[in-house]
VEXLUMNU-546740 format. One record per residue (C-alpha): x, y, z. Coordinates in steps of 0.2 Angstrom, whole numbers, padded with zeros to 4 digits, always signed. Each point is the difference from the previous one (the first is absolute). Layout:
BEGIN
XYZ
...
//
This chain:
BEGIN
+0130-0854+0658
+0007-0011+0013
-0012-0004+0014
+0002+0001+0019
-0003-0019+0002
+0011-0006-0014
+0016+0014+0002
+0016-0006+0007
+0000+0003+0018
+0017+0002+0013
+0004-0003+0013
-0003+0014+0014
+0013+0009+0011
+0007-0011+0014
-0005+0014+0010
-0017+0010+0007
+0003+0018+0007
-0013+0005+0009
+0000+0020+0009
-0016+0005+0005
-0002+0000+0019
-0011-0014+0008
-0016+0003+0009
+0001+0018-0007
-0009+0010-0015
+0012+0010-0010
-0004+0013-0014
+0008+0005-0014
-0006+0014-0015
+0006+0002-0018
+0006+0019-0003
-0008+0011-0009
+0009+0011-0013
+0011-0015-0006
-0011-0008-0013
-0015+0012-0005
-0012-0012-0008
-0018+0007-0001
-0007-0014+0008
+0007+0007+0018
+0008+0016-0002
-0006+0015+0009
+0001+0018-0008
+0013+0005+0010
+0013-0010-0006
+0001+0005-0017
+0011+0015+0007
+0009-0009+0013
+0018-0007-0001
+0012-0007+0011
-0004+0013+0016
-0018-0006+0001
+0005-0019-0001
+0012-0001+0013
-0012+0009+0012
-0012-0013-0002
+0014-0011+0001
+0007+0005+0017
-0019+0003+0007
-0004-0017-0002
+0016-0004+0009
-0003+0010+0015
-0019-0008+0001
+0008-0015+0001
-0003-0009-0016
+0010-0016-0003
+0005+0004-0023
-0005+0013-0012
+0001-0008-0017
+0002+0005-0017
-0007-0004-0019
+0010-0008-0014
+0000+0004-0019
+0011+0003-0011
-0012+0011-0014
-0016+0001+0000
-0007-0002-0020
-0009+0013-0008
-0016-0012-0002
-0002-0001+0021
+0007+0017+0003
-0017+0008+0004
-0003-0012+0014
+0015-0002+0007
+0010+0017-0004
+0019+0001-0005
+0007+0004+0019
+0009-0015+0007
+0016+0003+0009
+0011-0013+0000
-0003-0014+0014
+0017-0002+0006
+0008+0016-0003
-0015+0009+0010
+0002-0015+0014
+0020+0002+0000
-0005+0022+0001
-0013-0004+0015
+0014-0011+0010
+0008+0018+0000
-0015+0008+0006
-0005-0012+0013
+0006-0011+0013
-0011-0014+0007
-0015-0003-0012
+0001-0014-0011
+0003+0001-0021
-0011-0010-0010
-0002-0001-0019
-0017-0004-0002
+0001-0007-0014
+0018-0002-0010
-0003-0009-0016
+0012-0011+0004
+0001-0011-0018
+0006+0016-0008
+0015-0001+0008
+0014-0010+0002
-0002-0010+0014
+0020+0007+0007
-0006+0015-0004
-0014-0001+0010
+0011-0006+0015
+0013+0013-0002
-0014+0014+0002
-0006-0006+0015
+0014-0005+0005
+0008+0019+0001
-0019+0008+0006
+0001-0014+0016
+0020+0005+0003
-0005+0019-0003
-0014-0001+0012
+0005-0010+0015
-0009-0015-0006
-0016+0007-0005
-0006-0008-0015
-0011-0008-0003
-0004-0009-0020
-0016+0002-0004
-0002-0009-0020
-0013-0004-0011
-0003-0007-0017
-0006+0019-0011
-0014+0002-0010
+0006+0012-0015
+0006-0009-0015
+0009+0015-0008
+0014-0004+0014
+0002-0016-0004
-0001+0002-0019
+0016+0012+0004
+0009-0008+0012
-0006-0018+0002
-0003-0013+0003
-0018-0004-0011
-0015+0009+0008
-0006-0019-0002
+0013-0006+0012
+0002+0011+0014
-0006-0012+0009
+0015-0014+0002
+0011+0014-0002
-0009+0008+0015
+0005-0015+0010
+0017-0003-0006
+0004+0017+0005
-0006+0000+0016
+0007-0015+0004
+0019+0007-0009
-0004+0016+0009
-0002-0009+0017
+0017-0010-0005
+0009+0016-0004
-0006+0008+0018
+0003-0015+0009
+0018-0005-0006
+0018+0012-0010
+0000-0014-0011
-0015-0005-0003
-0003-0015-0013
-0019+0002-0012
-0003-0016-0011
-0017+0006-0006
-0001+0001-0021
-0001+0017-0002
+0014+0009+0010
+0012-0016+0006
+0017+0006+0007
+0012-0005+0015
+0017+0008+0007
-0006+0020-0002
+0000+0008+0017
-0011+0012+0005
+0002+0013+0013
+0000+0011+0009
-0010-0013+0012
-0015+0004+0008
+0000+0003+0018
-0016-0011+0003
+0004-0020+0001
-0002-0010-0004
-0009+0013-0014
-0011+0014-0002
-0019-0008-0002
-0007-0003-0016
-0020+0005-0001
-0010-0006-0015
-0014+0009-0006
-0016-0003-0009
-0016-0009+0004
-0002-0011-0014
+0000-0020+0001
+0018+0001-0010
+0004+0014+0014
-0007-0010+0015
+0014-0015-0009
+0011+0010+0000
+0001+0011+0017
-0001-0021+0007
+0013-0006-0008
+0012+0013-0001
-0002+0015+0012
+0001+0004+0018
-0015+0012-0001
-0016+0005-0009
-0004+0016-0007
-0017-0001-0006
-0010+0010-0012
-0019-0001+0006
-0006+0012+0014
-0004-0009+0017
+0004-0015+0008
-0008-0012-0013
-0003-0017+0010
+0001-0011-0017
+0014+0006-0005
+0010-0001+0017
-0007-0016+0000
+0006-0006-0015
+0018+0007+0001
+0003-0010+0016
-0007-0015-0008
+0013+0001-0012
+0013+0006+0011
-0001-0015+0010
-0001-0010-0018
+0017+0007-0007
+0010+0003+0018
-0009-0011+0015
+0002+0011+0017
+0010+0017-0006
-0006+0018+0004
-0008+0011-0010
-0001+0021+0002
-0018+0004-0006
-0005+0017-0005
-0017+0009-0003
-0004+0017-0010
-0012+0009+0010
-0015+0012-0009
+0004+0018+0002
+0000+0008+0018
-0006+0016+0006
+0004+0002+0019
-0011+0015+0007
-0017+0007-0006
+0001+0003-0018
+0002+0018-0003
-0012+0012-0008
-0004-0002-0017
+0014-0013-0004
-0008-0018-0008
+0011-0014+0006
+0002-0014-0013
-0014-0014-0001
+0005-0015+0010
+0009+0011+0014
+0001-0005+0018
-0001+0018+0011
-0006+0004+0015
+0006+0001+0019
+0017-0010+0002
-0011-0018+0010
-0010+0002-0018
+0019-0003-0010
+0005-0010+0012
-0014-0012+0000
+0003-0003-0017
+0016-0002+0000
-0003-0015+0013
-0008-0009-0015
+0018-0003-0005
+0011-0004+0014
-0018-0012+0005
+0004-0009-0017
+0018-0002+0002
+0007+0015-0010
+0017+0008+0008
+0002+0014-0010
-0012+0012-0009
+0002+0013-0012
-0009+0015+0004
-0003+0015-0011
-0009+0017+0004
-0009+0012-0011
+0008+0019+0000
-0003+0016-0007
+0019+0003+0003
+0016-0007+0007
-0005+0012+0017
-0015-0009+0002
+0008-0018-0005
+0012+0004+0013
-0013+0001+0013
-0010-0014-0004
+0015-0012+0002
+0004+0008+0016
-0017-0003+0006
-0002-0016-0005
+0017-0005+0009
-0006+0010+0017
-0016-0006+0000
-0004-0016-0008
+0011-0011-0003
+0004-0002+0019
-0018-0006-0001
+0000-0014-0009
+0009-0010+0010
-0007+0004+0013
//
């Protein structure tokens, strides 16, 4: 196994996108119904479909959320099926089918395994959802964690992490240029054009996620945005990624993100036993913890609400967008 320290690095995209509004908290959720592993899933979506995702979908829209985003696997094995279920929809096919069913909020795929793809591939997906959808896209990548779909569909589970870097640097070439050349080892090529073209420029951001010290290397080097794993604004770790943002490239932004515990806005109803760990309460309560973000320099935070069904899903996001997050910021 190669190690982060002694792997072949590359160099970075000439470019860094940065979208999240400045002075401002934004939010974000991950749907529900799209990936159903047990860790997260509520009862209800094990009979939902399509109709129940895009109601979430366009309720986080009118409440002003800035992205809903979407899982990534291609199978799940049979060894990890009982944690994390079988139901994953397909991350770019469900983003290109929310374009449709939305019109302002931004698409992020949190996370793509990007090394399982080629990285033209790659390009030429997001590509077509940023041209479908106005310029909505946004790339959200990371490095996997099940080695089946490796074993299948390479490269070596052992590896993933080069190729994880070489692809998000091809991917960013393939965004950024028709003809886009990629001298990396594993997928070299020059002169193959790629389009339709995104309507972003010069690109659609690239977010890098994970929280480990390979991670943190790579989000530095390579990405125009952080998508971490922990819950809460930790200060070593924001530390340490801008210590090794201004190592690997002196002076260029970085979109920083948070995943916020579970919210319930409002009393908690009778007989209903909220998850350990969740912040609920009046809307100054949420928002006061929310404030332990944007105070440590996060821009954007994932926000996700417990629900006995997509009705009362519905109405937490809408009450989070009324009445808290204008708060936050005051």
């Amino acid at each position: 196994m190669t190690s982060d320290h002694s792997r072949p690095t590359f160099p970075p995209p000439t470019d860094v996108v940065t979208v999240l509004p400045a002075g401002r908290t934004v939010y974000g959720m991950q749907l529900p119904v799209q990936s159903q592993s047990s860790i997260y899933v509520q009862p209800w979506e094990a009979d939902a479909g399509p109709d129940e995702l895009a109601r979430v979908a366009r309720a986080a829209e009118a409440a002003g959320f800035f992205y809903v985003g979407v899982c990534d696997h291609t199978f799940i094995p049979e060894r990890l099926a009982g944690a994390m279920g079988t139901t994953w929809y397909d991350t770019l096919t469900t983003l290109g089918w929310l374009a449709g069913v939305t019109s302002r909020i931004r698409l992020l795929s949190h996370v793509y395994v990007v090394a399982l793809r080629h990285p033209l591939r790659a390009a030429k997906e997001f590509a077509t959802l940023d041209a479908l959808s106005g310029g909505r896209a946004i790339c959200g990548v990371g490095a996997g964690h099940v080695s089946e779909e490796f074993d299948l569909l390479g490269p070596e589970f052992d590896h993933r992490g080069p190729a994880t870097d070489e692809a998000i640097v091809g991917l960013a070439a393939g965004l950024a240029e028709e003809f886009p050349v990629l001298d990396g080892p594993r997928w070299p090529a020059s002169g193959l054009g790629v389009r339709p073209r995104p309507v972003q420029t010069p690109r659609p951001p690239i977010w890098s996620g994970g929280s480990t010290p390979a991670a943190l290397r790579r989000t530095a080097r390579y990405a125009d945005g952080w998508l971490p794993q922990s819950l809460g604004p930790d200060a070593g770790l924001l530390a340490e990624l801008h210590r090794l943002r201004e190592e690997y490239r002196p002076g260029a932004p970085l979109d920083v993100g948070g995943i916020a515990e579970f919210l319930h806005v409002g009393p908690t109803p009778a007989g209903v036993e909220l998850p350990r760990g969740t912040v609920h309460g009046g809307a100054d309560r949420i928002a006061e913890y929310l404030r332990t973000f944007r105070d440590a320099g996060v821009g954007q935070v994932q926000v996700r609400f417990p629900a006995r069904s997509v009705d009362e899903l519905e109405d937490q996001i809408a009450a989070f967008g009324a009445e808290v997050a204008p708060l936050v910021d005051g």
